[in-house]
C-alpha positions as CSV (number, residue, x, y, z in Angstrom):
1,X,-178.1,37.6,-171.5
2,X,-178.0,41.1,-170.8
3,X,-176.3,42.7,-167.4
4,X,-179.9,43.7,-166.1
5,X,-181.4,40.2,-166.8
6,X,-178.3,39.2,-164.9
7,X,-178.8,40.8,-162.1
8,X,-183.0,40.4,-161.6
9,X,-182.2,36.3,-162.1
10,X,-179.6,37.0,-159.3
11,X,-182.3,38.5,-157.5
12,X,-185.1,36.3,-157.6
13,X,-182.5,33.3,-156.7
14,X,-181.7,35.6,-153.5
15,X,-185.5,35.9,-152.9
16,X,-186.9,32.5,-153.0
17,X,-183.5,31.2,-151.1
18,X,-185.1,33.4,-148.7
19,X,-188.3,32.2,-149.5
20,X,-187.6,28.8,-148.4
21,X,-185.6,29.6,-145.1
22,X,-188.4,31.6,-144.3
23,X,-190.7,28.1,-145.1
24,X,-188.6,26.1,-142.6
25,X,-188.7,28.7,-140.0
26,X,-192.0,28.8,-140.2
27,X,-192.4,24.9,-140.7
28,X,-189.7,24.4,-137.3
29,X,-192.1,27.2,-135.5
30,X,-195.1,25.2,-135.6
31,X,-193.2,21.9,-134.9
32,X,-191.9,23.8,-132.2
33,X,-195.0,25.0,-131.2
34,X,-196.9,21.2,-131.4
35,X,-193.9,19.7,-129.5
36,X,-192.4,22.6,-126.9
37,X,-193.4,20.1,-124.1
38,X,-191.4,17.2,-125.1
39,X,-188.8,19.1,-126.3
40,X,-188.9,20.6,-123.0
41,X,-188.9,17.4,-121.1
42,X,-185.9,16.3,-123.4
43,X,-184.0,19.2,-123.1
44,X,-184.1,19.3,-119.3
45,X,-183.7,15.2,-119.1
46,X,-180.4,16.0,-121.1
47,X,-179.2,18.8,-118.7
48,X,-179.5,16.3,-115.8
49,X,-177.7,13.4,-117.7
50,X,-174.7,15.9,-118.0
51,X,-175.1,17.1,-114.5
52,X,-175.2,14.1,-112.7
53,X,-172.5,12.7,-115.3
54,X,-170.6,16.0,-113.9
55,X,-171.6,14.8,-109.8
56,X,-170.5,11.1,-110.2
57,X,-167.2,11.9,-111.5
58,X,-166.0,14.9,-109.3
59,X,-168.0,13.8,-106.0
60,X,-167.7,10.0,-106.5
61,X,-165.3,8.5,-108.8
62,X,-162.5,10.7,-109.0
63,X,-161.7,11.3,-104.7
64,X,-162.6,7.1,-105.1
65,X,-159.9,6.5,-107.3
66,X,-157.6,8.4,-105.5
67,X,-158.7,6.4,-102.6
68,X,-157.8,3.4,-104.6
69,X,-154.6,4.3,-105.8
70,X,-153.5,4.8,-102.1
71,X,-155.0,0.8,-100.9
72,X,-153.3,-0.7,-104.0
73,X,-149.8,0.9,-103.4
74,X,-148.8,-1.7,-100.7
75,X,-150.1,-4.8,-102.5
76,X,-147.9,-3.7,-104.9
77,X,-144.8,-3.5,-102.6
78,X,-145.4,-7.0,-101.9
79,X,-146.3,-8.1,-105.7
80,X,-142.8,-7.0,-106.2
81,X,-141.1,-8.6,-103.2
82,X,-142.9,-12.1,-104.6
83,X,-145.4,-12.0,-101.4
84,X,-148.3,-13.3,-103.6
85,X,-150.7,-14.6,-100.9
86,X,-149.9,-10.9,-99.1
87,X,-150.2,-9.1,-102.3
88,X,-153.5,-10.9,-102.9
89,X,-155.1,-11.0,-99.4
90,X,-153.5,-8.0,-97.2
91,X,-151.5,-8.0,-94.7
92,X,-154.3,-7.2,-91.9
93,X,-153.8,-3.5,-92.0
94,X,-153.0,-3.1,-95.6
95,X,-155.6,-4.4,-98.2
96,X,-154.8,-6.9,-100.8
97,X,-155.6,-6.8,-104.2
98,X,-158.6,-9.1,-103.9
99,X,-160.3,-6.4,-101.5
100,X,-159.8,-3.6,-103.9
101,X,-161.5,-5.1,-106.7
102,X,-164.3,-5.9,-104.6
103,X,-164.3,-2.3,-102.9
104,X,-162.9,-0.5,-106.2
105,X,-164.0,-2.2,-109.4
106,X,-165.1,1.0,-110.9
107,X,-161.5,2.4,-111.2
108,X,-158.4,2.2,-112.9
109,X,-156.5,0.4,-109.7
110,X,-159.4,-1.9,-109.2
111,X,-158.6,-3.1,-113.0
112,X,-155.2,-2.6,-113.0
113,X,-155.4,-5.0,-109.4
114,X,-157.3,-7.5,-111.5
115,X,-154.3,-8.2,-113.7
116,X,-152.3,-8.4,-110.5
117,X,-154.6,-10.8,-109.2
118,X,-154.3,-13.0,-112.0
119,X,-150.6,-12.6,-112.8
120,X,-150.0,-13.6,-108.6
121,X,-152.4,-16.4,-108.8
122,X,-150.4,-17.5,-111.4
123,X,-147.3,-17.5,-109.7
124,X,-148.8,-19.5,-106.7
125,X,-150.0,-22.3,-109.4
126,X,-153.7,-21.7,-109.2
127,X,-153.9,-21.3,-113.0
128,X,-157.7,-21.5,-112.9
129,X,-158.1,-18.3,-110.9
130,X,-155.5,-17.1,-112.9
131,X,-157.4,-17.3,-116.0
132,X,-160.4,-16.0,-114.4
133,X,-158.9,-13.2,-113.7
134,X,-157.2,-12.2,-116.3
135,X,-160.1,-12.7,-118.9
136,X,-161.7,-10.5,-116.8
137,X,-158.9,-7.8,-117.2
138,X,-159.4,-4.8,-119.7
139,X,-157.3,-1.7,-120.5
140,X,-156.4,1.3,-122.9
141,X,-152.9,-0.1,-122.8
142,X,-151.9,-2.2,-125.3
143,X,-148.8,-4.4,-124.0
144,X,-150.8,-4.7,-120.8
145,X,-153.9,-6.3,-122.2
146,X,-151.6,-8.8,-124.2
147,X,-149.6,-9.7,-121.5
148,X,-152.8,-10.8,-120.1
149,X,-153.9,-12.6,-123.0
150,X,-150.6,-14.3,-123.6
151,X,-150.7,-14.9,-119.3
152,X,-153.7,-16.7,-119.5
153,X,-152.0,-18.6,-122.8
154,X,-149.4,-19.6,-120.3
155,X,-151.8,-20.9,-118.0
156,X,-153.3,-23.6,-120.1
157,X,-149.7,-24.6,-120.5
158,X,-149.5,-25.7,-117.3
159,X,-153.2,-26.6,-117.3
160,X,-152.2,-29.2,-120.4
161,X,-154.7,-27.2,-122.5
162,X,-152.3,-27.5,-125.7
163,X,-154.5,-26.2,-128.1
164,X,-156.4,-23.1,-126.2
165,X,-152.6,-22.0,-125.1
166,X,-151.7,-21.8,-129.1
167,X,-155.4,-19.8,-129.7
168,X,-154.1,-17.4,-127.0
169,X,-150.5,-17.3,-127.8
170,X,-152.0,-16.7,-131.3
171,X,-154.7,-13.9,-130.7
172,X,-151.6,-12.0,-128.5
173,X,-149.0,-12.4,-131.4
174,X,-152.3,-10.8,-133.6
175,X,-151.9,-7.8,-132.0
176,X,-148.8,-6.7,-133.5
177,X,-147.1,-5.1,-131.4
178,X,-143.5,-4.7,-131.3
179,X,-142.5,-5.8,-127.7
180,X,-144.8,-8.3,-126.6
181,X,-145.5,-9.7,-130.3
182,X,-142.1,-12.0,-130.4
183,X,-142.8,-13.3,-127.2
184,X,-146.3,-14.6,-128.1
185,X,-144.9,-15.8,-131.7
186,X,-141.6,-17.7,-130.2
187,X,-144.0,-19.3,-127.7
188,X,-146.7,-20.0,-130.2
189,X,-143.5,-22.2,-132.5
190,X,-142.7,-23.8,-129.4
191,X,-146.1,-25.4,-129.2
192,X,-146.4,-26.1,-133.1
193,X,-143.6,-28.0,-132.2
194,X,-144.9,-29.7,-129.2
195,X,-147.5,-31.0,-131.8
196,X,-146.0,-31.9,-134.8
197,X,-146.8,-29.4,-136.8
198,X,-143.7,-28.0,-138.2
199,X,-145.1,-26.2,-140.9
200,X,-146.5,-24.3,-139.0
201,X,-144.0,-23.9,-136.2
202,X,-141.5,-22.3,-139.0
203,X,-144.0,-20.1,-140.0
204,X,-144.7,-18.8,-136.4
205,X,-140.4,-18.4,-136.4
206,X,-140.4,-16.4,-139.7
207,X,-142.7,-14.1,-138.6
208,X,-140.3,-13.1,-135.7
209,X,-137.9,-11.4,-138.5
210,X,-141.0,-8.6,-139.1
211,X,-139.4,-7.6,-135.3
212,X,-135.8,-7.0,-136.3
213,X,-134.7,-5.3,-132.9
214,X,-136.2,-8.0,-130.8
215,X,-134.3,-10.6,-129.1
216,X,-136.3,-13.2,-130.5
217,X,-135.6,-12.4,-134.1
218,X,-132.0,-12.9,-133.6
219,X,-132.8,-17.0,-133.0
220,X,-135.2,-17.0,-136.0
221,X,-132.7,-18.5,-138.5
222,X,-132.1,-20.7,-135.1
223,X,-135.2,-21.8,-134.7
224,X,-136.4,-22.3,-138.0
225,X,-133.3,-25.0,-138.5
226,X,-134.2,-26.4,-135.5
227,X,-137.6,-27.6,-137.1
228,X,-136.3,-28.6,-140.6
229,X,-133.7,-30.9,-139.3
């Protein structure tokens, strides 16, 4: 092919490539033209979504999480003195966790009060309002929601719900992470063991050793004799 053909081929590519972006402006024009009012409509119903996205947060959520963060500071103070019922209730001038999940659910301290709320019910030996609770508890951070799985494992313990403590020992070991991981799999052996089932108990006790610097893999080896013998 010669260098002229070359270049007209080159050219009538470029032409119809404009050819047919020229089509679909056209085609878009008249779709344009057949629609502009919904497209309108839609347009504007998006700009309102975003603005009143824009309102909530800075006029409502964020000064009410601020708000919240202030109320949940003493219930805190007493959380960590042990004052459960305090913690939970208020003190009369203070307000207790209970109050800021009704008041603040929408926040991070009205969830963050909600794993409070279950962790101190626990601790007063109300286990079923524990589990309530804490099943009702959700959050970005990791160890936090598996302590809260593994809390409300903890409470069927007590509740003599053998095999729904071993699902959530189980489902908080899943998680895989390394800190809260061996505590869910040691306490997931221990209730193998409780049943008999030492097959699987050693297994739950092997699996500690994919921690290495956890205090739990240390008594693997430990452990896992314990069941053989």
């Amino acid at each position: 092919m010669s260098k002229q053909e070359t270049e007209e081929k080159s050219v009538k590519a470029t032409e119809e490539g404009f050819a047919t972006v020229q089509q679909s402006l056209n085609k878009f024009e008249l779709f344009f033209e057949d629609h502009q009012k919904a497209i309108g409509i839609g347009f504007i119903a998006v700009i309102v979504v975003i603005a009143l996205g824009w309102l909530v947060k800075t006029q409502y959520l964020n000064p009410m999480q601020e708000e919240a963060q202030k109320e949940i500071f003493q219930a805190q103070y007493y959380f960590e003195a042990d004052s459960f019922n305090l913690a939970l209730n208020g003190d009369g001038m203070n307000c207790g966790f209970l109050k800021i999940i009704d008041e603040y659910s929408s926040t991070k301290a009205g969830k963050l009060a909600t794993y409070y709320a279950g962790v101190c019910y626990f601790r007063l030996g109300d286990y079923d309002n524990a589990k309530k609770f804490l099943s009702q508890f959700s959050s970005d951070d990791e160890i936090l929601s598996t302590m809260a799985i593994g809390l409300i494992g903890d409470a069927e313990v007590e509740l003599g719900n053998d095999d729904a403590a071993i699902a959530q020992f189980k489902k908080a070991a899943d998680k895989g992470n390394k800190v809260t991981a061996p505590i869910f799999l040691e306490k997931l052996g221990v209730m193998y063991e409780k049943q008999g089932k030492a097959d699987e108990a050693v297994a739950a006790y092997t699996k500690l050793k994919d921690y290495p610097m956890s205090a739990q893999a240390q008594m693997a080896d430990k452990l896992i004799n314990s069941v053989k013998k």
